[in-house]
N, C-alpha and C positions, 0 to 999 in steps of 0.2 A: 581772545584769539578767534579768529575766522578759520573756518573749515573749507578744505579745496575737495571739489569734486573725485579728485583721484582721495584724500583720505576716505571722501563716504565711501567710495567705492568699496570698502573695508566693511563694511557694516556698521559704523557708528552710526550711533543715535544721534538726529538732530532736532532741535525745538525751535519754534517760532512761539515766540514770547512775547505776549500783545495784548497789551489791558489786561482781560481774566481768561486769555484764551493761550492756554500750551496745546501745540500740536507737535506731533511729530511725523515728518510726512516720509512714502516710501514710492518714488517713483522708479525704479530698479524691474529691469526688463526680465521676461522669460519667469514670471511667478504669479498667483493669482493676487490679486487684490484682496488686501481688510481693512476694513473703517474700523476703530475701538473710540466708541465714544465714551468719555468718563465726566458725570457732572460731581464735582465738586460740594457743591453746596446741597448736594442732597444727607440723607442722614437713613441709613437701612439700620440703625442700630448694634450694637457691640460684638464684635469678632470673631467669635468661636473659630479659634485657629486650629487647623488639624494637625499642627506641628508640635501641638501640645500634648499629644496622643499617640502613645507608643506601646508597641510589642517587643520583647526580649527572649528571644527561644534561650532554652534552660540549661544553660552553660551563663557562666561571668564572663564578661564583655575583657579583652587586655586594657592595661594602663595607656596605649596607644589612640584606641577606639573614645574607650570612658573621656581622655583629652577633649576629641571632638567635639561628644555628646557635651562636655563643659563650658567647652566655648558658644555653644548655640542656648546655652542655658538648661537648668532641668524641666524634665517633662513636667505638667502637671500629674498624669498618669500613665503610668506604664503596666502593660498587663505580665503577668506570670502564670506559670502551669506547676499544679500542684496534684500528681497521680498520687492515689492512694497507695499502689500498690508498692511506688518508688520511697513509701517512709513506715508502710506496715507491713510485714511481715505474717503471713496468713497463716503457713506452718506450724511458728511458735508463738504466734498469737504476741509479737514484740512491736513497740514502734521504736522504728529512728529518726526523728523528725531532723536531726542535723544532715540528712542526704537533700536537702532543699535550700540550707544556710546561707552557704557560698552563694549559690544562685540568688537569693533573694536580695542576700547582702549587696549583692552587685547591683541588683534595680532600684534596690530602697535609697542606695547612696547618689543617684539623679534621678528622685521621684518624689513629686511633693505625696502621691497617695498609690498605694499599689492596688493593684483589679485581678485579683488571683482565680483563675478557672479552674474545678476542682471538677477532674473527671471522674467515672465511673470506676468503681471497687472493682477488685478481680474478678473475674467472668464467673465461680463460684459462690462469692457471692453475691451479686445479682439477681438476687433470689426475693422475688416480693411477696411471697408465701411465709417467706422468712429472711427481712430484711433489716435484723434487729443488729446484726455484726457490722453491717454495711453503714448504717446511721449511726455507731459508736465510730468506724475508723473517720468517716467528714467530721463530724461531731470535736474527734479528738484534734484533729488536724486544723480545721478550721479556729478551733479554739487556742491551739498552739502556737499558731502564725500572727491571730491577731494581737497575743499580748508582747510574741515579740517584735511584732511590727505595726507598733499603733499606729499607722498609717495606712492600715490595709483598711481599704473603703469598700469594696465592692469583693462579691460573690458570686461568680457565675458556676452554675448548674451544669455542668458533663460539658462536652465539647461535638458538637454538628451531632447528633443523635439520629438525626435524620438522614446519616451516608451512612450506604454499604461500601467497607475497604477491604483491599485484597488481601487476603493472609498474609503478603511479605509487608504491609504497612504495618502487620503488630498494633490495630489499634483496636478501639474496643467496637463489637457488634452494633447495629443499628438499634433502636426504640423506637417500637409505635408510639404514636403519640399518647393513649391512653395508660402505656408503661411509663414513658416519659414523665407525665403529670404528675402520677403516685410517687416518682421519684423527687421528683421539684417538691409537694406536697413536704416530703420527708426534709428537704432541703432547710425548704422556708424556717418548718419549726426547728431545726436545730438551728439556725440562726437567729431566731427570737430566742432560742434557750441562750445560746451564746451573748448577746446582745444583756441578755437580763443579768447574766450572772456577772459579768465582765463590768458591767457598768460604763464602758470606754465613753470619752469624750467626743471621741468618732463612732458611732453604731455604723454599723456593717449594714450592708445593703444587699440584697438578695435580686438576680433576675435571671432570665433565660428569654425564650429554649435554645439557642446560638447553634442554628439548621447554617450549616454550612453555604445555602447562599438564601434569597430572598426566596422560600419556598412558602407560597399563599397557602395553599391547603393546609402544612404542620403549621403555620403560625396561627389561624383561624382555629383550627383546634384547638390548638393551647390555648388562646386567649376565648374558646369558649368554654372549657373546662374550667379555668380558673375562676370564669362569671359564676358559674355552677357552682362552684366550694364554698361552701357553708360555714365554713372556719373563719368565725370571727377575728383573729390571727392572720388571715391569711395576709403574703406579703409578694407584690409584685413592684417594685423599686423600678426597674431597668425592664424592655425588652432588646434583646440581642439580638443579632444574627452575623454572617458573613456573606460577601457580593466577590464573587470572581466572576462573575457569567456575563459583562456588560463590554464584553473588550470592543463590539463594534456597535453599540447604543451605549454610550456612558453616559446623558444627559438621561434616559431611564432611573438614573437613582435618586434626582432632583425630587422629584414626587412619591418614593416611599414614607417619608416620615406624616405624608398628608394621608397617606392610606393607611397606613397603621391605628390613624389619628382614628380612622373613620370606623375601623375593623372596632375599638377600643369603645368609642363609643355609642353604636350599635348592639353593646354587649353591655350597658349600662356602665363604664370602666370609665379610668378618666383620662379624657383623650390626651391630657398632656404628658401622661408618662414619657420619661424621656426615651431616647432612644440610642443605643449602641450598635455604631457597625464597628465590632471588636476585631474582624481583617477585611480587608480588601483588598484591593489589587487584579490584573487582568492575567496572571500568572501561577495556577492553581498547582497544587501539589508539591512535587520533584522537577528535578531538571531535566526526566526521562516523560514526562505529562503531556506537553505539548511541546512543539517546535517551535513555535515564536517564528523567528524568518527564514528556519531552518539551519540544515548544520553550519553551523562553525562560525555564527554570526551572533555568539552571546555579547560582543560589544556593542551591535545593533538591538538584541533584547534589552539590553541595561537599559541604553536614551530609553525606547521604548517603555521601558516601566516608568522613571522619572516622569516621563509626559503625562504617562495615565495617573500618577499617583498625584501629577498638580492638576489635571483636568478634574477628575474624579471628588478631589476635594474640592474644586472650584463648587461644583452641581452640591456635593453633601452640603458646604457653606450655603447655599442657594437653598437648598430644601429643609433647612433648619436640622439636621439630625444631631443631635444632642453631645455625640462621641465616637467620629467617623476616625477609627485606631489604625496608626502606622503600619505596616506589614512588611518591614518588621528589620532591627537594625544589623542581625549579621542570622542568614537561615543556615542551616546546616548543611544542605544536601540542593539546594537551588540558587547559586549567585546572583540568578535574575531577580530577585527577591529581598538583596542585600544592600544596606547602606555602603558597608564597609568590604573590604577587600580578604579574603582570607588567607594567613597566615603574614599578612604584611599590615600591624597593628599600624593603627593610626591613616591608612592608606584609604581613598575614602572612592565611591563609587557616584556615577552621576544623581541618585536619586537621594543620597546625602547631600548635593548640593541644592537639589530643589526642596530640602527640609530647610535648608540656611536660608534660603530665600523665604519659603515661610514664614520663617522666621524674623524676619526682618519687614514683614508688613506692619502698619500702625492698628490702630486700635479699635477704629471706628469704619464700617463695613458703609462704602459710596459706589453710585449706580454706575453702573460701567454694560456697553451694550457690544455687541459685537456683529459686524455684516459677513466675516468670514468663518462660520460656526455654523454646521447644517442642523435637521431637524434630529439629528440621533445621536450630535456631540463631539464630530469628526471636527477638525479645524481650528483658527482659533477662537482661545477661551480666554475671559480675563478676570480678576480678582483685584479689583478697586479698593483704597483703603484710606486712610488720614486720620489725621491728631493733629495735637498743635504743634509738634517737630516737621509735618512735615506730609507727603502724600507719597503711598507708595503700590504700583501696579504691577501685579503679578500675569502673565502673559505665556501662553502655551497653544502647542503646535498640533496637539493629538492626533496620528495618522494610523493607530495601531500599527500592522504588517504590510499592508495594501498602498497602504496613503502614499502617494508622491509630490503633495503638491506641499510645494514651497509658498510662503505668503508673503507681500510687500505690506507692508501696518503703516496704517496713519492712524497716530493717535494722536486723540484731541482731549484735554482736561480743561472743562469747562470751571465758569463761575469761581475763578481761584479765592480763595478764603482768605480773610480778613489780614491774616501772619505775613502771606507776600503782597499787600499791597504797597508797592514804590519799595520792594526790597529785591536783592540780587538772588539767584536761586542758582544752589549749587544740584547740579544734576549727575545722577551715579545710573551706571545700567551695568549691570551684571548678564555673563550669559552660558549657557549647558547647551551645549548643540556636539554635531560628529565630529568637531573638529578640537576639543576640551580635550587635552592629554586622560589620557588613563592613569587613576589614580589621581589625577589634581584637584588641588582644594578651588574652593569658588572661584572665578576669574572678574574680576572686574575691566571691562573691556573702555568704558569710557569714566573720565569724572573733571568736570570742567565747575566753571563760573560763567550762569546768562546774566546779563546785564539787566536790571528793572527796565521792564518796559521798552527791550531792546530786544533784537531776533536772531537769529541763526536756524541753517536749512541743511537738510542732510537727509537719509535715512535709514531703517533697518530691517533686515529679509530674517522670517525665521523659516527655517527649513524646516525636513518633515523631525517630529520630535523635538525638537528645541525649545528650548523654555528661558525665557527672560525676565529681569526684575526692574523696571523703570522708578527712582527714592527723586523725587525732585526736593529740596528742604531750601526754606526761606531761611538767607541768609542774615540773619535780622541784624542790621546796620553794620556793617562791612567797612570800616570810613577809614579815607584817606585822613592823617592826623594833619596834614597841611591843611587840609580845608576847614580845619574847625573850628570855633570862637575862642582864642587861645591867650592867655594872660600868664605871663611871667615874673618871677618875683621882684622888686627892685634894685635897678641895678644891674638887670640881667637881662641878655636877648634870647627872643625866642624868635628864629626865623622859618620860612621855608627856603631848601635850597635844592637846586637839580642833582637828582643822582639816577643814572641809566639803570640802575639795578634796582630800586625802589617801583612799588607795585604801580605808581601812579607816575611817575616822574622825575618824581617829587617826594622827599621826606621832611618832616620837624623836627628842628636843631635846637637844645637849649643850651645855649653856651655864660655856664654857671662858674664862681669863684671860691666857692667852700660850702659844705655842710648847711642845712636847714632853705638853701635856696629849691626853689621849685618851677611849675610847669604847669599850668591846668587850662585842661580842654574842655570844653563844655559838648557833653554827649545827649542828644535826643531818645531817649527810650523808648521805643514803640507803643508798649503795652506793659501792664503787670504782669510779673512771673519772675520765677526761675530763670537766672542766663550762667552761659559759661563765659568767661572775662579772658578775652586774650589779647593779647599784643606783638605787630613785627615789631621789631628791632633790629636797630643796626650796633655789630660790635667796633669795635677799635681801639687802638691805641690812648684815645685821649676821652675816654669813657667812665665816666663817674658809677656809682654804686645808687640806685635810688630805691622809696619806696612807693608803691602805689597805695593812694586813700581814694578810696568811694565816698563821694557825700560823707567825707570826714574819718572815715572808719579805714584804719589802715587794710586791706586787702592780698591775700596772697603772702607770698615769700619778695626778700627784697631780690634785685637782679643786679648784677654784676655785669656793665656793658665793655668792661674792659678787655684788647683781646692783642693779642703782637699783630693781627692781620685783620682784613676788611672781611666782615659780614652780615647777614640778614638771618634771625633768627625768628621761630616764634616762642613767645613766652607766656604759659597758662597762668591764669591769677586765683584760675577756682572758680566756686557757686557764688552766688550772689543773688537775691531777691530784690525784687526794685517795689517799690505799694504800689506805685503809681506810675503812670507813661507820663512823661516828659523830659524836661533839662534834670542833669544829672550832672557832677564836678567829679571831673576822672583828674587827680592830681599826683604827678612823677615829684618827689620832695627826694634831691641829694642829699645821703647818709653820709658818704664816705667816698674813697680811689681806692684803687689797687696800683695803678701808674701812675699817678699825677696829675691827670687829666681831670676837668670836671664839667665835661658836656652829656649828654643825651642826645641820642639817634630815635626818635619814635615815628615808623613809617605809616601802621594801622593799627587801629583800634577795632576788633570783631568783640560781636557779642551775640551768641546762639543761644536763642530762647530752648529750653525742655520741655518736654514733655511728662506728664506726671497727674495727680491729683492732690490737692491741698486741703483740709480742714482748718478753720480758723479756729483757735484756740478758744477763744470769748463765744464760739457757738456750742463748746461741750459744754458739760457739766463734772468740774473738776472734785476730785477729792483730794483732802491731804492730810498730813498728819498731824498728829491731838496737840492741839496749843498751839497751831498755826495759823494763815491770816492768806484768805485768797481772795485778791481786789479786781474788779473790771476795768478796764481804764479803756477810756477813750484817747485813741492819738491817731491823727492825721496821717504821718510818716506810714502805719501796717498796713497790711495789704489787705484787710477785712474792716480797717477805721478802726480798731479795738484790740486789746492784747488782755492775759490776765498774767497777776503779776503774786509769786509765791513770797511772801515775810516771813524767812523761816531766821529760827534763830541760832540754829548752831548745823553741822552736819550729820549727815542721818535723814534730817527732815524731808520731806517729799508730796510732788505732786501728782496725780494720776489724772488721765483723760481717756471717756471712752470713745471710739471712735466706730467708723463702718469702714470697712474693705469690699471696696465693690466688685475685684473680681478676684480669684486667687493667682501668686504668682512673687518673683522674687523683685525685690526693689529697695533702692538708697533711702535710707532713710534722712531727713535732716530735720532738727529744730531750727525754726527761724526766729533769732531772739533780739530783744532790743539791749543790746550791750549799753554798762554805765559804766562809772566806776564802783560801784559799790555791787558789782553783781558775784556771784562765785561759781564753782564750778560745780557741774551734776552728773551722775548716769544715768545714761537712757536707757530705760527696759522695756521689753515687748514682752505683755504675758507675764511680768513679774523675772525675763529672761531678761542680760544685758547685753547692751550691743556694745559694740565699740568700746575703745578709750573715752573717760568723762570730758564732758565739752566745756568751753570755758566762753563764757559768755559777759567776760569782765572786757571794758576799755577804757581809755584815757579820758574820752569824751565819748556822747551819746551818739547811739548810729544803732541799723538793723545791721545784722551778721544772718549767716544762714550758716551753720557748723552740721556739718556730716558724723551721724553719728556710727552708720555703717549699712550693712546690707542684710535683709532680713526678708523669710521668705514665709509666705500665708499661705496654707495649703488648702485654703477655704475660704470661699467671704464669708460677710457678717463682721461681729463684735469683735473689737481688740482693743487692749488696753496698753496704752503710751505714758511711762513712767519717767521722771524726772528727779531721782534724788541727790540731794545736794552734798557731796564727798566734800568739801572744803573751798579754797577761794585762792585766788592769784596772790602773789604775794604783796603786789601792788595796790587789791582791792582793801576796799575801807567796809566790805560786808559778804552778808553770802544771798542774796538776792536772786529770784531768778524771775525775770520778765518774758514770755513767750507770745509769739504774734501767731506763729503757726507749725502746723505737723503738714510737711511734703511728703510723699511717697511717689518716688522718680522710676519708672521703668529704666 
């Protein structure tokens, strides 16, 4: 489809698609110019998404909200606030730790790890003359949460200690730094007491001083007192803080974590400790704090935080900081502040849509430059990204309060990567700007099909605040079934014939006579991996029942083309691993009718590559059990040249492989096995945990299968162990066998 001037006029996005060069060009009058260069083929290594990093004020989110946060997936962490004074009781000297439950309940259930901030004891006791009551109520509390929330990773020490608040904030008094220290001191060791006695799997981790914004003087102090301490014990994991103070320099926070570095190693420390910005944001306090654009323009404050919270994490992604934390998904007393809408669960706000878009960047951090971004971080900003699904550019407008300038964007994606070479590229652009209804969930404003090595012109204005998501993903082989190398059984015709509704013109006809006849198209495979197998279809009247085999291996569910009336459907076949790029035998075999009829309509054949990481089985180091039998084998057909193969002889038996998780996060899991007949069927465990329904990895004849065993989430990298035991066998298998080529783990 060609684009007319009156649709750009709309703001669509257009690309000019040309060799390895996408651009998208913006000549659109009355706006300043941006160039956004993006090279592809560069490589700034792996992602640190800020989307992954959340705040929860202490209240449970409704079943509305929790929805959302579902669909974007769980955080890895979410922070929580745990006052002493809200679970002890000073009076009677009682604790009730279940006034935290609910709350916690609520974060731990979309949190792979929680980051609990445990503030300062009540104002009496705050006594470091005599702070022995004060280090039993953390002590108790700290140790209560972690064992009900083995997930609690992180410890942070009082909250901003370095602000004075006004009596009506109710919060706690300010600390010198040198009170501060003795207190963190007290901290640290009851977290090694905690740590030792607990034994957890997860040790808890201790940091601070979390100075309410970037304050060089208390940070310099604490981390020069800390050099000072002579406690062999001593534990500094994390340092903290919080940034509101940057709303008209936000490229300022790109170079704190290099200062830190420097502060840390000047002091003898070691300069990579990580670093925590546990809030941010350009919107401090209440919603009596500051005016933002003044009265009665909190719809205008909202874009305005969106902007800052994607610009801002643009610079943290840039300046390496470790765990630059949301701020925060519904506040109490500040909307500007807020993902979500309050009292209308599920209603969501624009700076939840610029966490979806986060969230939807790839995996891998590529160079992206910008001409319309001044020196203090006004204008726009971009966030470059890719995997092997695909490339995806995050783009923002940051104007704070002041800013009026709208931007025309030409962006250009250089050096496209190996996945779209001679492939069609489906382009998606999302966008948050003033004109996004209130309350609406993400909009996706364009999503077409470019042609390989084919162009289209167009382009897109973002205004002041507005934030956009450009996903371009290689369509990897897209194919008209008329144009393929195509052999039909005998006796039988397979034609092309014209149909104005078919994507090309043109569909493939098999016009069959019963049962066991077929269809086969010979498909070119780009590359090895993981693909998703789909197929148009046309229905009708005189529409047989078929099934699809891959290089022999039946695939999918059978489909039923029979229909009283004319259509175009698509139809998913499922996962699929290929070992190897090339020819590949996609065969339609008639089962059955439902009318009478016994033709096939097949207009395309797609197949979208995944995204993921793979371990080959034959590179672990398997265990199994006693009076078992585990063989390497060499075969051509895996994706690694090798599989191993478990001889067990009844069920029960089992195999185990250790593996590495390179980042943490939730993901499909699938075994990819070589199906015989003689194979049977297993469960898969993570952790000695099961996932899914047992997989059955028995066929008529020899072929790879990739079987889903389900979805399983690491709240840690490192070591895991992938289990295989063998529950029984098809009823058609002649054993219980089980042959593996490899362990996927699919984002």
């Amino acid at each position: 489809m060609r684009w007319t001037r009156g649709t750009l006029a709309t703001g669509i996005v257009a690309l000019l698609v040309s060799g390895g060069l996408v651009t998208v060009t913006a000549p659109a009058a009355h706006a300043a110019a941006a160039s956004v260069v993006v090279d592809a083929a560069s490589d700034l290594g792996p992602l640190d998404n800020p989307a992954w990093y959340h705040n929860q004020n202490p209240t449970p989110l409704p079943a509305g909200d929790l929805a959302q946060i579902d669909d974007i997936g769980p955080a890895r962490v979410v922070r929580v606030w745990a006052k002493p004074a809200e679970y002890y009781d000073e009076v009677h000297g009682t604790y009730d730790f279940s006034a935290h439950h609910d709350y916690f309940d609520s974060a731990a259930g979309h949190a792979d790890q929680l980051y609990a901030n445990f503030d300062q004891c009540d104002a009496a006791l705050m006594d470091l003359a005599a702070p022995q009551t004060c280090r039993e109520v953390l002590k108790a509390g700290i140790r209560h949460y972690k064992q009900r929330y083995p997930m609690l990773r992180y410890v942070e020490v009082f909250n901003e200690p370095d602000k004075t608040w006004t009596p009506q904030d109710h919060e706690a008094p300010p600390l010198a730094v040198d009170d501060y220290y003795e207190w963190y001191k007290i901290a640290y060791a009851v977290v090694n007491e905690v740590n030792a006695e607990l034994r957890p799997d997860l040790p808890i981790l201790v940091g601070g001083p979390v100075t309410y914004q970037f304050n060089g003087a208390y940070l310099r102090a604490f981390l020069t007192r800390f050099a000072a301490d002579t406690d062999e014990a001593k534990a500094l994991d994390f340092l903290s803080y919080h940034e509101y103070g940057r709303r008209a320099n936000p490229a300022d926070v790109r170079t704190a974590k290099a200062t830190l570095a420097g502060w840390l190693g000047s002091r003898g420390l070691d300069p990579e400790t990580p670093v925590v910005v546990s809030e941010y944001g350009v919107f401090p306090g209440k919603a009596t704090d500051s005016s933002g654009h003044g009265p009665g323009t909190e719809a205008e404050d909202m874009l305005t935080q969106s902007a800052a919270m994607a610009t801002l994490g643009i610079f943290y992604v840039d300046g390496g900081t470790d765990m630059p934390m949301h701020w925060v998904y519904n506040h109490g007393n500040n909307e500007r502040k807020s993902m979500f809408v309050d009292g209308a669960p599920g209603s969501v706000r624009p700076y939840y849509n610029v966490v979806r878009m986060q969230r939807m960047l790839k995996e891998r951090r590529i160079r992206a430059t910008s001409s319309g971004l001044d020196a203090n971080g006004i204008g726009v900003n971009a966030l470059a990204t890719r995997d092997s699904s695909g490339i995806a550019v995050l783009a923002t407008n940051y104007q704070w309060t002041t800013g009026v300038a709208s931007h025309d964007v030409t962006l250009g994606v250089l050096n496209l990567p190996a996945e779209f070479a001679g492939e069609k590229i489906r382009l998606e652009r999302y966008l948050v700007d003033a004109t996004t209804p209130s309350g609406a969930a993400l909009q996706r404003i364009e999503q077409r099909v470019l042609p390989a090595g084919g162009s289209a012109s167009g382009s897109f204005t973002l205004t002041p605040n507005a934030t956009t998501l450009v996903v371009l993903t290689p369509l990897v082989r897209q194919m008209e079934a008329e144009d393929l190398p195509t052999v039909a059984s005998t006796g039988d015709l397979a034609q092309s014939i014209s149909d104005t509704v078919a994507s090309g013109g043109r569909l493939s006809k098999l016009t069959a006579d019963g049962p066991g006849d077929h269809i086969r198209y010979t498909v070119t495979v780009p590359q090895a991996g993981l693909y998703r197998v789909s197929a148009r279809m046309k229905d009708s009247p005189d529409r047989a029942r078929a099934q699809l085999a891959i290089d022999g291996v039946d695939q999918g569910d059978p489909v039923d083309g029979y229909s009283t009336g004319y259509s175009f459907r698509d139809v998913e076949f499922g996962l699929v691993t290929f070992g190897t790029a090339g020819a590949s035998q996609f065969t339609f075999t008639v089962t059955g009718t439902s009318g009478g009829g016994w033709t096939l309509g097949v207009d395309q054949i797609t197949l979208q590559r995944l995204p993921g990481f793979v371990v080959e089985a034959e590179t672990t180091t398997p265990r199994i059990s006693a009076g078992d039998h585990v063989y390497y084998l060499t075969d051509a057909g895996a994706s690694g040249g090798g599989l191993v193969k478990l001889g067990p002889d009844a069920p029960g038996d089992w195999i185990r492989m250790g593996i590495h998780v390179p980042r943490a996060g939730t993901y499909r899991l699938s075994l990819v096995v070589k199906a015989f007949p003689n194979r049977g069927r297993c469960q898969v465990t993570v952790d000695g945990v099961a996932v899914g329904a047992p997989i059955d990895s028995y066929a008529a004849t020899s072929g790879f299968k990739t079987l889903l065993a389900g979805t399983v989430t690491f709240d840690h990298t490192g070591a895991a162990t992938i289990g295989c035991a063998v529950t029984g066998a098809n009823p058609e298998s002649t054993g219980h066998e089980v042959a593996i080529d490899a362990i996927r783990l699919d984002a």
